[in-house]
C-alpha positions in Angstrom: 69.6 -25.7 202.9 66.1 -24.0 203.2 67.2 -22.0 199.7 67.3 -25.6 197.9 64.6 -26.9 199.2 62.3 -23.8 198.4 63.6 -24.4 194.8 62.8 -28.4 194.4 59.2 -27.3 196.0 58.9 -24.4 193.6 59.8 -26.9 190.3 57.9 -29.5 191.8 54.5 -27.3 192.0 55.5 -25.8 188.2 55.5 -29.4 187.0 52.1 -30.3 189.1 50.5 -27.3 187.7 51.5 -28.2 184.0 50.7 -32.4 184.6 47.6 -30.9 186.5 48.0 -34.6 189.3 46.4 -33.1 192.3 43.6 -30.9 191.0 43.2 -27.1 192.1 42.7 -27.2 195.9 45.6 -29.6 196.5 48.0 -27.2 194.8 46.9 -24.2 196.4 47.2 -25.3 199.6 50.9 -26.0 199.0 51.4 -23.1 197.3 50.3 -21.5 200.5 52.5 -23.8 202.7 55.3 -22.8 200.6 54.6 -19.2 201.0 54.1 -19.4 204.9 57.3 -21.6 205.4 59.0 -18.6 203.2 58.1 -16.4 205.5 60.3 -18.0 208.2 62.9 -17.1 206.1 65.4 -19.7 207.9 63.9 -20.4 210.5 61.1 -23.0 211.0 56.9 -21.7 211.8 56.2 -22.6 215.3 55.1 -26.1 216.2 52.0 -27.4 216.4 51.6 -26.6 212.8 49.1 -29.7 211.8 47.1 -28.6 214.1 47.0 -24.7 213.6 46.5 -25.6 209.4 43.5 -27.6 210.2 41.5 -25.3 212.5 42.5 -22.6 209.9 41.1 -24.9 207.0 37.9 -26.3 208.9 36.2 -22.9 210.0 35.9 -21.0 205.9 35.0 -25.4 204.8 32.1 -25.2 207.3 30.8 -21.6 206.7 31.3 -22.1 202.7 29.7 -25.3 203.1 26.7 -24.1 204.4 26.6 -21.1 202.4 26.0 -23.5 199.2 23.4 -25.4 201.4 21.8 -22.5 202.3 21.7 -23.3 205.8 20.6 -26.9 205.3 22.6 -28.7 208.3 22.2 -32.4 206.6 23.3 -31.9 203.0 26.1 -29.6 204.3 26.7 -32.8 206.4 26.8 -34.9 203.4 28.5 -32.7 201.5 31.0 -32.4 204.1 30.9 -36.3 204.7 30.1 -35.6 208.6 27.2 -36.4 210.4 24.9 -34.0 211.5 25.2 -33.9 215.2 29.0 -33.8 214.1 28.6 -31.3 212.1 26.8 -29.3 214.8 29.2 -29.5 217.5 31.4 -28.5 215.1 29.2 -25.1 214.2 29.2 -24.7 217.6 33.1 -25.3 218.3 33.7 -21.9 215.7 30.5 -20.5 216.8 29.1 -20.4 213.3 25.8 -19.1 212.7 23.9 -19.0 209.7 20.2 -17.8 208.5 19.1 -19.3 205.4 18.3 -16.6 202.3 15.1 -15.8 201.6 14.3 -16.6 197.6 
């Protein structure tokens, strides 16, 4: 069962990377997925999956987001679509520190 459903995922992300639909980040994620949920083999991942995906996902956004700020908190925030103090606790949540370049 897993076997055919690896194959439908694997011609499905062939024909989204040839009609290009969701864009780069959208198929690489899945691409991922698809490898992680491979490596199960039969079996499923452990639950609480949403939630491991996203705390994965949000720590590299935040650290990348204010590396292309350079350590400005608000336009990361916009960037990011947060605000600020949101953005803050969330710095704080992955303990993410980050001193601006000197130019």
């Amino acid at each position: 069962m897993l076997e055919e459903t690896s194959e439908i995922i694997k011609e499905k992300l062939t024909n989204k990377k040839k009609n290009n639909e969701h864009g780069g980040l959208s198929l690489t994620i899945e691409k991922h997925l698809h490898k992680y949920f491979a490596a199960h083999g039969n079996e499923l991942p452990p639950p609480e999956l949403y939630k491991r995906v996203l705390k994965e996902v949000e720590r590299p956004l935040l650290k990348v987001s204010l590396d292309a700020t350079n350590g400005n908190q608000l336009k990361a925030a916009n960037l990011l679509g947060l605000n600020r103090n949101t953005l803050r606790k969330k710095l704080i949540e992955h303990k993410i520190k980050f001193i601006k370049k000197v130019e």
